[in-house]
C-alpha positions in Angstrom: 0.0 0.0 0.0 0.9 3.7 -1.2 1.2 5.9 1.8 -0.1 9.1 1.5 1.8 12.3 0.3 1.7 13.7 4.3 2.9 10.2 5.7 5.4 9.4 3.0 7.3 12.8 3.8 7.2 11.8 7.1 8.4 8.3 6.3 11.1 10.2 4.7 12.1 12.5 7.4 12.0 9.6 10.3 14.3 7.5 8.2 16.7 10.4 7.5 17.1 11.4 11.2 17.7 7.9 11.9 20.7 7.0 9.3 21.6 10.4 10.5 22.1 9.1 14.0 23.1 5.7 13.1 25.5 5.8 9.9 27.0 2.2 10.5 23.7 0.6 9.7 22.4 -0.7 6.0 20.3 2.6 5.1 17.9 -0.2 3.1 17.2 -1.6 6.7 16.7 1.8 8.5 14.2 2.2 5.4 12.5 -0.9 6.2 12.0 -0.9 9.7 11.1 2.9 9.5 8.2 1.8 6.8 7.4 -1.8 9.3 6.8 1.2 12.0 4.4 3.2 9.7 2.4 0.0 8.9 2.1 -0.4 12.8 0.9 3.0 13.6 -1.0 4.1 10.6 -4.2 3.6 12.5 -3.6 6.0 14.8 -5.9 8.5 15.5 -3.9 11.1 17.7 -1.6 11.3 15.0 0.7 14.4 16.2 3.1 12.2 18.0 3.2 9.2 14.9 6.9 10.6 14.0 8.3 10.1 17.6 6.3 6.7 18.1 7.7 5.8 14.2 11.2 6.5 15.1 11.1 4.8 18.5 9.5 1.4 17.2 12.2 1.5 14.1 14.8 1.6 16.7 13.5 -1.1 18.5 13.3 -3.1 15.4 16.5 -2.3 14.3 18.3 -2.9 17.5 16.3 -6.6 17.6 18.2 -7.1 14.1 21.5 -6.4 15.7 21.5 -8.9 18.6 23.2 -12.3 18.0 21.4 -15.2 17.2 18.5 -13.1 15.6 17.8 -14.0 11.5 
């Protein structure tokens, strides 16, 4: 599914900040986990914090990928 124009930019500007922060990791997985956080949230309706929760829940996924033992 095609975000829309309002929640791609944001998409874009969580992902940014985030290979920003983290430049040893893949930018292709930042993107991924930053768009697995969107598909989780999308539904929200109070949707003036969705960048903040976005970024926090990519981290988490991202940080899951780095621990040993994980696929």
């Amino acid at each position: 599914m095609v975000p829309q124009s309002e929640d791609a930019l944001v998409i874009g500007h969580v992902a940014e900040r985030l290979m920003k922060a983290h430049p040893q990791l893949d930018p292709e997985q930042v993107q991924a986990s930053v768009e697995t956080a969107y598909e989780e949230l999308r539904y929200a309706r109070v949707r003036t914090y969705l960048p903040v929760l976005m970024e926090r829940r990519a981290k988490d996924l991202l940080h899951s990928d780095e621990q040993p033992g994980s696929p």
